[in-house]
BASEZA-726995 format. One record per residue (C-alpha): residue in three letters; x, y, z. Coordinates in steps of 0.25 Angstrom, whole numbers, plus 5000, padded with zeros to 4 digits. Example, Ala and Ser with C-alpha at 12.3 -4.5 7.8 and 13.67 -1.06 7.14 Angstrom:
BEGIN
R  type    px    py    pz
R   ALA  5049  4982  5031
R   SER  5055  4996  5029
***
This chain:
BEGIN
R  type    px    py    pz
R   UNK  4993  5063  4892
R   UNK  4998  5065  4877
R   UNK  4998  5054  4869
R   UNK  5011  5044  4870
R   UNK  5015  5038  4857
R   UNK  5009  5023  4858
R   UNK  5023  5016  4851
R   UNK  5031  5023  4863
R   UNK  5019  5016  4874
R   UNK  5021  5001  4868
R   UNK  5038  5002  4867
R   UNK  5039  5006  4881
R   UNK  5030  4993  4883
R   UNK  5038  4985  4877
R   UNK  5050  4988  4881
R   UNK  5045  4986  4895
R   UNK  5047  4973  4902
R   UNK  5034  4973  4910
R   UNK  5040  4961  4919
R   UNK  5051  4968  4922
R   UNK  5042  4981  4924
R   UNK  5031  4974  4934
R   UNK  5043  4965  4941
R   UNK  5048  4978  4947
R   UNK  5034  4977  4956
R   UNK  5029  4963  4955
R   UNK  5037  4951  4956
R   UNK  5036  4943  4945
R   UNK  5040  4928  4944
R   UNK  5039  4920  4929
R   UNK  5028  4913  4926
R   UNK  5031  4905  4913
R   UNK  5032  4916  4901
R   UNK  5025  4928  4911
R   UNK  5027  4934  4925
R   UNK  5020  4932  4938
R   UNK  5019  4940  4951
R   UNK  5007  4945  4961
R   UNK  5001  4956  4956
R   UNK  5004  4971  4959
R   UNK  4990  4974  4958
R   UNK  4982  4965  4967
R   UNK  4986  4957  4981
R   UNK  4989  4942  4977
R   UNK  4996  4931  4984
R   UNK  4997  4922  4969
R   UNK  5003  4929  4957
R   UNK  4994  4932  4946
R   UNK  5000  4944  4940
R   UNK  5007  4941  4928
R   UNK  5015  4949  4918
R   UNK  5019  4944  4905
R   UNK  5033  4948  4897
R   UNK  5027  4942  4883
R   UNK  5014  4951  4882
R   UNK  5021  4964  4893
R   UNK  5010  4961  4900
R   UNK  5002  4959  4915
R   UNK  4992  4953  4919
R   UNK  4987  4950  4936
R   UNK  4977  4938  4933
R   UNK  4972  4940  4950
R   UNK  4969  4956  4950
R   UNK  4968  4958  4932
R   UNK  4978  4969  4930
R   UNK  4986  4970  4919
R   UNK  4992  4974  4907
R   UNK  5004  4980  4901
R   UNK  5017  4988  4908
R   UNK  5010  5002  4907
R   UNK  4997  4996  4913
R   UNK  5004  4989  4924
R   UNK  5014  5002  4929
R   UNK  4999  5010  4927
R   UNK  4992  4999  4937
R   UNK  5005  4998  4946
R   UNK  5012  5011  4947
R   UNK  4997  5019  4946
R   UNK  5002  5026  4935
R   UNK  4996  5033  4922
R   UNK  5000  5027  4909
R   UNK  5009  5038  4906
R   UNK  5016  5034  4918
R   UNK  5015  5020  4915
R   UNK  5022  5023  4901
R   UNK  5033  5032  4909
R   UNK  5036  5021  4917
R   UNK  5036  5011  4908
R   UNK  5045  5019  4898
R   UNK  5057  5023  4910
R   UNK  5057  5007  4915
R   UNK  5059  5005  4898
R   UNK  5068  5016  4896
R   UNK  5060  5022  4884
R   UNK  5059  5036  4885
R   UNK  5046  5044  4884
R   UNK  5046  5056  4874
R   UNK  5040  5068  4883
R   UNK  5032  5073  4870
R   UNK  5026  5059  4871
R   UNK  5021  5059  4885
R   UNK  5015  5075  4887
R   UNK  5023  5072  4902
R   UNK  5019  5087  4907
R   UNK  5004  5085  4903
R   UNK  5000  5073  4907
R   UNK  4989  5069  4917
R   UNK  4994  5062  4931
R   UNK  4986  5052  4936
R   UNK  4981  5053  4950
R   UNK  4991  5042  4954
R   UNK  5002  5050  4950
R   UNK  4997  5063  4956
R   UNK  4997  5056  4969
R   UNK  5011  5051  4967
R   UNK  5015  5064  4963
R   UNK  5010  5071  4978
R   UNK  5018  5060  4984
R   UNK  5029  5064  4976
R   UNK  5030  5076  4980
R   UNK  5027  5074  4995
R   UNK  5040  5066  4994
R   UNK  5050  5074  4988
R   UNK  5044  5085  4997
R   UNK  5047  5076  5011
R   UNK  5059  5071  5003
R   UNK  5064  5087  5000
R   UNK  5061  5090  5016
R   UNK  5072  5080  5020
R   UNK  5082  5087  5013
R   UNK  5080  5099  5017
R   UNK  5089  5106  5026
R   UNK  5077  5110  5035
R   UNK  5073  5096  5035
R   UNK  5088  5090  5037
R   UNK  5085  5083  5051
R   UNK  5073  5074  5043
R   UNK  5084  5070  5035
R   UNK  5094  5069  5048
R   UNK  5082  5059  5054
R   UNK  5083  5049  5042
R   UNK  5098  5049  5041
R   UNK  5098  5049  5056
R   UNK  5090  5034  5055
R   UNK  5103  5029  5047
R   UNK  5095  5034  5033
R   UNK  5104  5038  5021
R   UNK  5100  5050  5011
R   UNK  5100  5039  4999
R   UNK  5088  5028  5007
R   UNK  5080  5043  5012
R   UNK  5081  5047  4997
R   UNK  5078  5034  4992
R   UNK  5065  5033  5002
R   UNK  5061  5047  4999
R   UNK  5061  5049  5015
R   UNK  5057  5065  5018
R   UNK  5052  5074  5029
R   UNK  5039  5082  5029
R   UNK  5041  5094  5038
R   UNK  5032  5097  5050
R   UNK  5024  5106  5041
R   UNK  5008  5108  5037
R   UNK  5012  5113  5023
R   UNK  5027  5108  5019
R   UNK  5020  5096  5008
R   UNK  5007  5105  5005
R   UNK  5014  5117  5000
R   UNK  5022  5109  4990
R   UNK  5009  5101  4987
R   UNK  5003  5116  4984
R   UNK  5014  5119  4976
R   UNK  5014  5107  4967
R   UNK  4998  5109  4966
R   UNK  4997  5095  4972
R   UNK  4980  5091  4975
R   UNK  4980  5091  4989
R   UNK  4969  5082  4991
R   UNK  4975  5072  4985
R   UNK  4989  5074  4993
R   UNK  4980  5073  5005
R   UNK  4976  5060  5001
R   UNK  4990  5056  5001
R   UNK  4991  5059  5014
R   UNK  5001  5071  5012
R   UNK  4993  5083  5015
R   UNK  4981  5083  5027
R   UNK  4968  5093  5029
R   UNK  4971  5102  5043
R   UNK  4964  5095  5056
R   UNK  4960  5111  5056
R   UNK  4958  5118  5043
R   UNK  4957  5106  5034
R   UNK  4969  5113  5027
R   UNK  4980  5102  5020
R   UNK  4994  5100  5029
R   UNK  5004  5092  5026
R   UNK  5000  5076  5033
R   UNK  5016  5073  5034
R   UNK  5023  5084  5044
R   UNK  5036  5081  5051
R   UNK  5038  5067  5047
R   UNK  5050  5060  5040
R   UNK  5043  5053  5027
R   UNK  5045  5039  5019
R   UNK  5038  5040  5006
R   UNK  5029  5028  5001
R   UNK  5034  5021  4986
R   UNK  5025  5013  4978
R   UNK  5032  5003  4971
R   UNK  5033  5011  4959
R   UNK  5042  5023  4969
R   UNK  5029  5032  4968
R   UNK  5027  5039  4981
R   UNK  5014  5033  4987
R   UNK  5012  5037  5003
R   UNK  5023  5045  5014
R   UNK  5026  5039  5028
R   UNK  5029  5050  5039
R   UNK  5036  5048  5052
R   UNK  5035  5056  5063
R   UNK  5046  5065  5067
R   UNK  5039  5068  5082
R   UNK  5035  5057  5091
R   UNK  5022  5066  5092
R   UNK  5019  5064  5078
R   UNK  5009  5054  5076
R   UNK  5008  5045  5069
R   UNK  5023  5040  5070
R   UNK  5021  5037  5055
R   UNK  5011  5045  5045
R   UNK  5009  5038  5032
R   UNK  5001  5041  5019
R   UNK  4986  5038  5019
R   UNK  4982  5028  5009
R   UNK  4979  5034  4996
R   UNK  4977  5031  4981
R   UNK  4993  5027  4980
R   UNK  4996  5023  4993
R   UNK  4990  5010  5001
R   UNK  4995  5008  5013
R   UNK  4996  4994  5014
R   UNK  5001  4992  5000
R   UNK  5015  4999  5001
R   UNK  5027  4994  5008
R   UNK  5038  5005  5011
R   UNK  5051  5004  5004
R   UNK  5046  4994  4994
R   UNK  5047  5004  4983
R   UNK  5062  5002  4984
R   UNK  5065  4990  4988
R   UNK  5058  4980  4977
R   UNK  5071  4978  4970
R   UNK  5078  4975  4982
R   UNK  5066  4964  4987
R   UNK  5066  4957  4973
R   UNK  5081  4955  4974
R   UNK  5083  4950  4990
R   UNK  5070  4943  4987
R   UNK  5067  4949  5003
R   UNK  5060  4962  5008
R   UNK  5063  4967  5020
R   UNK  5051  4972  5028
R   UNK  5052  4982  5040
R   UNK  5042  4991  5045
R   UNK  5046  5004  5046
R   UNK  5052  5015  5035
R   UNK  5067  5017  5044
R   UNK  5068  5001  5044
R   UNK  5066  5000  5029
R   UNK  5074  5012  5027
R   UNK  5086  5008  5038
R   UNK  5085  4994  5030
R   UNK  5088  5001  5016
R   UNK  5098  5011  5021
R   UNK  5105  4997  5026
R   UNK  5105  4992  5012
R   UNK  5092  4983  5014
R   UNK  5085  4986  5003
R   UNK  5074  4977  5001
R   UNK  5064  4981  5013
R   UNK  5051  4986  5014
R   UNK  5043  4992  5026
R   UNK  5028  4992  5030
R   UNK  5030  5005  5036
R   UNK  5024  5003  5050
R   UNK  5010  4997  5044
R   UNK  5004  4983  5043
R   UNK  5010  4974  5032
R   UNK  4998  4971  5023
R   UNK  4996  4958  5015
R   UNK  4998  4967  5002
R   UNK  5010  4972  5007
R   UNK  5015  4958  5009
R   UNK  5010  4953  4995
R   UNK  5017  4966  4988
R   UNK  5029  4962  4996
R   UNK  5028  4947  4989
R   UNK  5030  4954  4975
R   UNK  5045  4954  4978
R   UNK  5049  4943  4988
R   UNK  5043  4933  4995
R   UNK  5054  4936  5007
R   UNK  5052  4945  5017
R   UNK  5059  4949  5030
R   UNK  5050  4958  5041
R   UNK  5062  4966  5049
R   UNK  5052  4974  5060
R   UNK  5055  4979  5072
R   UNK  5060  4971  5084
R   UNK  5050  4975  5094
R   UNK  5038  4967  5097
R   UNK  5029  4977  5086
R   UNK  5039  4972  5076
R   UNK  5039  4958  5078
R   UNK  5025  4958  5078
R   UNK  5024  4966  5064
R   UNK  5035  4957  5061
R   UNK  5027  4947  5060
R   UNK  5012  4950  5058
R   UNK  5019  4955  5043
R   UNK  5026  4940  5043
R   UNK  5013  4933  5043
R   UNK  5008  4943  5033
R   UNK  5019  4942  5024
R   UNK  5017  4926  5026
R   UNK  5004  4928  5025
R   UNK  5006  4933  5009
R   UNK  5013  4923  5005
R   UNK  5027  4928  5009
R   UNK  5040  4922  5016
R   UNK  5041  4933  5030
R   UNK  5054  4933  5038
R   UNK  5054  4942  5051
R   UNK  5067  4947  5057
R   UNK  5067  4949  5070
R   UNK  5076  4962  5077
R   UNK  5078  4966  5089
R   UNK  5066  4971  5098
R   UNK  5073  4983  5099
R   UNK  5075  4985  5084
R   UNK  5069  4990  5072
R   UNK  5076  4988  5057
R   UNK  5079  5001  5056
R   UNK  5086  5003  5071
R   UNK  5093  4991  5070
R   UNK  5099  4994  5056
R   UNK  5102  5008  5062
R   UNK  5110  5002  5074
R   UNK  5118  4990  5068
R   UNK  5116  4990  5053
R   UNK  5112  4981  5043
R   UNK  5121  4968  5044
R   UNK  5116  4967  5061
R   UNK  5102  4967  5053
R   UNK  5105  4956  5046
R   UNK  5106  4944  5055
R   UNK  5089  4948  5060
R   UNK  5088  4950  5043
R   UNK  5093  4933  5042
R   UNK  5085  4930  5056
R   UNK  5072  4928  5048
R   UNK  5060  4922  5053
R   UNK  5046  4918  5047
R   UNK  5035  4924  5056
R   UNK  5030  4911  5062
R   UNK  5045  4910  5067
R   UNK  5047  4924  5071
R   UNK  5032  4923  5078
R   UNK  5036  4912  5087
R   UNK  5049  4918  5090
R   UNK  5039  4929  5097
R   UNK  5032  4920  5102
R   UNK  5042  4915  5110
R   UNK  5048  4926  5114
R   UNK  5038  4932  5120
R   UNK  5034  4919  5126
R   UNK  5048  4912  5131
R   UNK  5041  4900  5138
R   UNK  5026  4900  5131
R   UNK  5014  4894  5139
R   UNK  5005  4884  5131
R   UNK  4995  4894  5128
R   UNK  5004  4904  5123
R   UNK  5010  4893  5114
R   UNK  4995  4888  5110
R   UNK  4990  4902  5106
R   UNK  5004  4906  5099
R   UNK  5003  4893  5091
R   UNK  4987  4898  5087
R   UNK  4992  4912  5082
R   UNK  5004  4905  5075
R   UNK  4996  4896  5067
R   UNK  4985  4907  5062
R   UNK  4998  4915  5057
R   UNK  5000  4903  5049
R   UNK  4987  4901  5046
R   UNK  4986  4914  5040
R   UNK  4998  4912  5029
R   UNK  4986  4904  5022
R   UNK  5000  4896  5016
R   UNK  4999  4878  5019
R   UNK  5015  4879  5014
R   UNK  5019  4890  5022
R   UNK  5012  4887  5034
R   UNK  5017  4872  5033
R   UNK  5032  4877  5036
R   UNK  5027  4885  5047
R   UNK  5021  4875  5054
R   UNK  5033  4865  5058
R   UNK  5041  4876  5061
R   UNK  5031  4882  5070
R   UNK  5030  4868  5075
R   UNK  5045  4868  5079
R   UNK  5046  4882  5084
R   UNK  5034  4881  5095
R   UNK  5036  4865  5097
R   UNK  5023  4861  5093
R   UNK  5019  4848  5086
R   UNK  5017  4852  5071
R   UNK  5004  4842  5069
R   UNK  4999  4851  5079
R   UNK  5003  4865  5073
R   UNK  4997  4858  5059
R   UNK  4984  4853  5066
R   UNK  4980  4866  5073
R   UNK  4984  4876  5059
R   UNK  4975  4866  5051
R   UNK  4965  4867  5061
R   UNK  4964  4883  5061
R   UNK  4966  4882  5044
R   UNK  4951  4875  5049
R   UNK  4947  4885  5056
R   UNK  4950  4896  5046
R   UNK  4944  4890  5035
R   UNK  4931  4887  5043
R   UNK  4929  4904  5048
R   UNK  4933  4906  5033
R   UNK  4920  4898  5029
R   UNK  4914  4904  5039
R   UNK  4916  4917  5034
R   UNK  4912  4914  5019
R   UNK  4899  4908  5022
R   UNK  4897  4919  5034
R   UNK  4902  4932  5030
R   UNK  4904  4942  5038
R   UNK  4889  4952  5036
R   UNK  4895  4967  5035
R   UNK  4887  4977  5042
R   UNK  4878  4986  5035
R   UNK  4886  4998  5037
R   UNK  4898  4990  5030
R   UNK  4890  4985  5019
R   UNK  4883  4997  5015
R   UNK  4897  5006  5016
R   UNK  4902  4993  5007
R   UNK  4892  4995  4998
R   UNK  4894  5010  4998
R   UNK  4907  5010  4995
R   UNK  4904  5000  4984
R   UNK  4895  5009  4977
R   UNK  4903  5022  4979
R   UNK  4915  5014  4972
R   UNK  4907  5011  4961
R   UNK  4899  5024  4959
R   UNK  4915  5031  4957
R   UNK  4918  5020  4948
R   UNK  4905  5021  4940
R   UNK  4907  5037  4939
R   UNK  4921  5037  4937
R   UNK  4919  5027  4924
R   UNK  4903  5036  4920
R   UNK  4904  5049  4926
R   UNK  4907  5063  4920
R   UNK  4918  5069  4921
R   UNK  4917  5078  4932
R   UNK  4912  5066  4940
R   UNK  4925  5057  4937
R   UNK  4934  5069  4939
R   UNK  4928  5072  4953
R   UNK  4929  5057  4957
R   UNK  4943  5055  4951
R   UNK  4947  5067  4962
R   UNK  4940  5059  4974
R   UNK  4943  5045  4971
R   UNK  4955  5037  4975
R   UNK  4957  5022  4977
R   UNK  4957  5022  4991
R   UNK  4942  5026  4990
R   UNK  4938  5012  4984
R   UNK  4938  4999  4993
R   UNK  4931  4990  4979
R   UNK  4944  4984  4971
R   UNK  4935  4984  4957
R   UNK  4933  4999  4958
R   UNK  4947  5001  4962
R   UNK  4951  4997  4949
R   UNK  4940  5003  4941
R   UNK  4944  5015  4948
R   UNK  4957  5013  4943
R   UNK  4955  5009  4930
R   UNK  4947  5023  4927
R   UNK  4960  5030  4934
R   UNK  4969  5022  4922
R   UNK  4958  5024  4911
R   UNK  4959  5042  4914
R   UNK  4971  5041  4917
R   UNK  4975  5034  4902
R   UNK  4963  5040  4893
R   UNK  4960  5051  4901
R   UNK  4944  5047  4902
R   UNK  4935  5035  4907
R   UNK  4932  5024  4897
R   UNK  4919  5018  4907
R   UNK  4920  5004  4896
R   UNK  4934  5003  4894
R   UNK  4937  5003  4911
R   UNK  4925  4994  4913
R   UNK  4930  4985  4903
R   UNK  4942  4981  4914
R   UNK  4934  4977  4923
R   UNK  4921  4968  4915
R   UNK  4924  4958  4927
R   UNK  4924  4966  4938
R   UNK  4908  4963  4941
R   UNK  4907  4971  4954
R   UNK  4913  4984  4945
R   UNK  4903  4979  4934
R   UNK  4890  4980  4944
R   UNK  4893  4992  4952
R   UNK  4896  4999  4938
R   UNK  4883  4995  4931
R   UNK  4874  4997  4944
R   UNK  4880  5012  4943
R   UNK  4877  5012  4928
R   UNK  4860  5010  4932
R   UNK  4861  5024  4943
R   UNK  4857  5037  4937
R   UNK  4866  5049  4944
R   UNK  4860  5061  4943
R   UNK  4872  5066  4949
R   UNK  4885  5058  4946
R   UNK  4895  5068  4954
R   UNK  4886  5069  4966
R   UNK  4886  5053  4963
R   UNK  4901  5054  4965
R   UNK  4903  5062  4976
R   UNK  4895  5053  4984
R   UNK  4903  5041  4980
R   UNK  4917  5048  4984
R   UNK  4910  5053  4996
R   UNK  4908  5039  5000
R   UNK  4921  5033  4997
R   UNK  4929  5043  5003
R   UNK  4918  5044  5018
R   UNK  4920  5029  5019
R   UNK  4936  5029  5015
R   UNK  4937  5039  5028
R   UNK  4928  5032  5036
R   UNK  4935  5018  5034
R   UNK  4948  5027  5038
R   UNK  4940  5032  5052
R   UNK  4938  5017  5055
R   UNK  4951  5011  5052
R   UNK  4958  5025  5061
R   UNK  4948  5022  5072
R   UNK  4951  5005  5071
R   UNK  4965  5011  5072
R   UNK  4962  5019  5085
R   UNK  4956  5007  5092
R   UNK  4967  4998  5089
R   UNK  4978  5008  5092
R   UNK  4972  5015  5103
R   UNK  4985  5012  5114
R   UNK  4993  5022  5107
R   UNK  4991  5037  5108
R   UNK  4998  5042  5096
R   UNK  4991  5031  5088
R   UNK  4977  5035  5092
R   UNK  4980  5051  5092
R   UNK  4984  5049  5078
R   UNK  4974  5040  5073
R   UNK  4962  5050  5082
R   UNK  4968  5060  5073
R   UNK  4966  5054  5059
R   UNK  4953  5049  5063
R   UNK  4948  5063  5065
R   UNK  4954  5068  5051
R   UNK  4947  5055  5043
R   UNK  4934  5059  5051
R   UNK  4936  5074  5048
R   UNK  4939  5070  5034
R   UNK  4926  5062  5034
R   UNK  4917  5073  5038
R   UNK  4922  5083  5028
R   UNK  4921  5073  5017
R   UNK  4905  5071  5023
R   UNK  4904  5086  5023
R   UNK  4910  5089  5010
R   UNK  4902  5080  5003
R   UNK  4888  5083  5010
R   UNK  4892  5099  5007
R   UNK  4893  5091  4992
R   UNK  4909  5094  4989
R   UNK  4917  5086  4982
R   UNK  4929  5089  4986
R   UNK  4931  5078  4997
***
């Protein structure tokens, strides 16, 4: 990158307001003369990141990040410094002199490359909708009550029942097909080992992160004989799965102002909901709700109301991501519909102003839970009531809140007609319990197998041996380990971020300053050890070094893939299509396994 007048980096710093920059992702509350909020970087329940008008600055005093605005939108938005200072200069309004910035020449970051082949995947779904081949998929959406403005807005698309539609345009724009594959756009042939297009003949819903860049895709079937019913991105370097929430993206500004998020489970409610004018809702797309979801939610209300399906499924999911939302220190409403009903058919059928009444009709989980409860159990036998109580209080037990689960308590009391010294008295007595097993379990831990602990240690050791010849090794080494490597190979925090800090470091100064990285992290005592027990090995042959470490990662990555497919088999094996489609990728991670073992016995590098 040319060099960019230093006057023109600190006036664009200046001029911007970094609390008003960082308040667009955190929410931040004031804290005498600075800013609080929980930190972006790291899962927290207490706030400890804090940004500071005065000095422009920000500071996380539980995770240690920080810095100024262009070190902040580089950590957060995964950005160069170029970009930072591109970023930073459009939210001041200053204008960049092109001469200044060399523009055409400069170097991408890897980040920004895989962004770019998600981009390009997106305007390539996005262009299939409007093409008058195409023009039934764009039929189907408006058919489901969707308008051109929220398809547009979404970036909703179609990819065409075809091998080579998105590979040919990849070829053409000379994107790295490896690393499209690792996106999850582009697949190796079951026969030939040849690339195809993953995504064929599904309607698509691109995934933002909150900086609008796209992250991941989410495919739905257009036959019933497509399995699965929905095909999302693989994780990746820029996508986690459980660390996104659908629709998000767009509707922060919305949250912060209703103080309220709306969350649904499917991409039609959410988008049904926003076509009504509901703005301010988020899905988790068909998965889980994580506790870092929830915590990412309590950035920007405290408020939230689950409106899932009707059925018996929904209700359950309803309110299993209550007690997780409780469970994080949030305020969870569920609204119950019709067990006929789904947010998106029910606004379809009778419009939002029907919707509303079920929207005002909120109940905590513990009310909502023994309103199932009695349902399902009109006239309850003693038993049925003892061992519902039992569940019910280790749902409250699990809130780890003494003020929350005090309000609770009376009105479980009232609703199930129990004496509330005895709900108190039995809760403090499991609160005994727990404490005793969590005893237990410090002074006898749990004795890890040797398998476990020596694939532990393994991993341990190839984590450090990349770190130690990323910051040490020759060029041609760090070159061939900068093409292999990617976050999700690493499991050990500390050399996640000494991985990232020499991606920063090349990425600004083009080179590897070993004392100026390990300077950031003189605290870091396990970094420290694992460092300077490398530094007393002689390698006779640092790139064969390498390979094996990369060949390590990557064979265990796919073997913990296998396990958690086959852990999916046995606990979905009542379906049919669920264990066809999961047979199916178990044999490609196996097939991929093998090739990795032979490629790197044969000696190849190219994994």
């Amino acid at each position: 990158m040319g060099k960019i007048n230093p006057l023109k980096i600190d006036e664009i710093r200046g001029a911007v307001n970094i609390v008003h920059y960082i308040s667009r992702f955190v929410s931040l509350k004031k804290a005498g003369q600075n800013y609080k909020g929980l930190c972006p970087f790291h899962t927290e329940k207490t706030p400890s990141f804090v940004v500071s008008p005065a000095k422009q600055i920000f500071h996380c005093f539980g995770c240690g990040k920080g810095g100024n605005i262009y070190t902040f939108i580089m950590e957060y938005e995964k950005l160069s410094f170029f970009e930072a200072l591109r970023r930073a200069a459009e939210f001041a309004g200053i204008p960049l002199p092109e001469e200044d910035l060399e523009a055409k020449t400069r170097e991408r970051t890897y980040f920004e490359k895989l962004y770019e082949i998600n981009e390009t995947a997106a305007r390539y779904f996005e262009d299939n909708l409007f093409k008058r081949e195409f023009k039934s998929w764009l039929d189907y959406f408006k058919q489901r009550g969707l308008s051109e403005r929220t398809i547009k807005k979404f970036q909703l698309g179609y990819a065409p029942d075809s091998k080579s539609g998105l590979l040919e345009v990849f070829k053409k724009k000379n994107v790295d097909l490896a690393e499209a594959e690792k996106l999850g756009l582009v697949a190796r042939s079951f026969y030939n080992d040849a690339f195809i297009d993953k995504f064929r003949h599904r309607v698509m819903f691109p995934f933002h992160n909150l900086s609008g860049k796209i992250i991941g895709f989410g495919g739905r079937q257009l036959r019933s004989d497509q399995q699965p019913k929905y095909l999302n991105s693989p994780e990746s370097p820029i996508y986690k799965k459980g660390s996104i929430l659908y629709g998000l993206y767009q509707a922060i500004n919305r949250i912060r102002e209703e103080d309220l998020v709306i969350l649904v489970e499917g991409y039609f409610d959410l988008l049904q909901l926003v076509e009504h004018g509901q703005t301010n809702v988020v899905a988790t797309s068909g998965t889980a709700l994580t506790d870092y979801q929830a915590r990412l939610i309590g950035r920007y209300t405290q408020k939230v109301l689950l409106l899932y399906d009707g059925d018996d499924a929904g209700r359950k999911a309803a309110l299993r991501n209550g007690y997780i939302l409780e469970k994080n220190g949030l305020n969870a409403f569920i609204a119950a519909l019709p067990a006929d009903e789904d947010p998106d058919s029910f606004l379809r059928k009778n419009g939002l102003k029907a919707l509303e009444p079920y929207l005002k009709s909120q109940l905590t989980p513990v009310e909502f839970e023994i309103n199932m409860f009695y349902e399902e159990n009109p006239k309850p036998s003693l038993q049925a009531k003892n061992q519902f109580v039992s569940q019910l209080l280790e749902n409250l037990l699990e809130l780890n809140d003494p003020l929350k689960t005090g309000l609770y308590l009376p009105l479980v009391s009232d609703l199930l007609q129990i004496n509330e010294d005895l709900l108190v008295e039995q809760f403090k007595k499991l609160e005994r319990q727990r404490r005793r097993w969590k005893k237990a379990e410090t002074v006898s831990p749990e004795i890890p197998t040797e398998t476990e602990d020596r694939v532990h240690r393994g991993q341990y050791l190839a984590e450090a041996g990349v770190v130690y010849l990323l910051l040490n090794g020759e060029e041609r080494v760090r070159n061939f380990l900068l093409s292999q490597l990617s976050y999700d190979l690493f499991e050990n925090p500390s050399f996640i971020e000494v991985y990232e800090a020499i991606l920063n470091e090349l990425d600004e100064v083009g080179k590897v300053d070993k004392s100026e990285i390990l300077s950031q992290f003189q605290e870091a005592v396990d970094v420290q050890a694992a460092l300077s027990a490398l530094d007393l090995m002689e390698f006779n042959d640092p790139l064969k070094f390498a390979r094996d470490c990369i060949f390590q990662l990557k064979k265990w990555t796919l073997e913990k893939q296998a396990q958690e497919i086959q852990e999916l088999i046995r606990s979905d094996h009542e379906s049919q299509d669920a264990l066809a489609h999961y047979t199916v990728e178990l044999m490609r991670v196996r097939k991929e396994l093998n090739r990795l073992v032979k490629d790197h016995r044969a000696g190849s590098g190219d994994f």
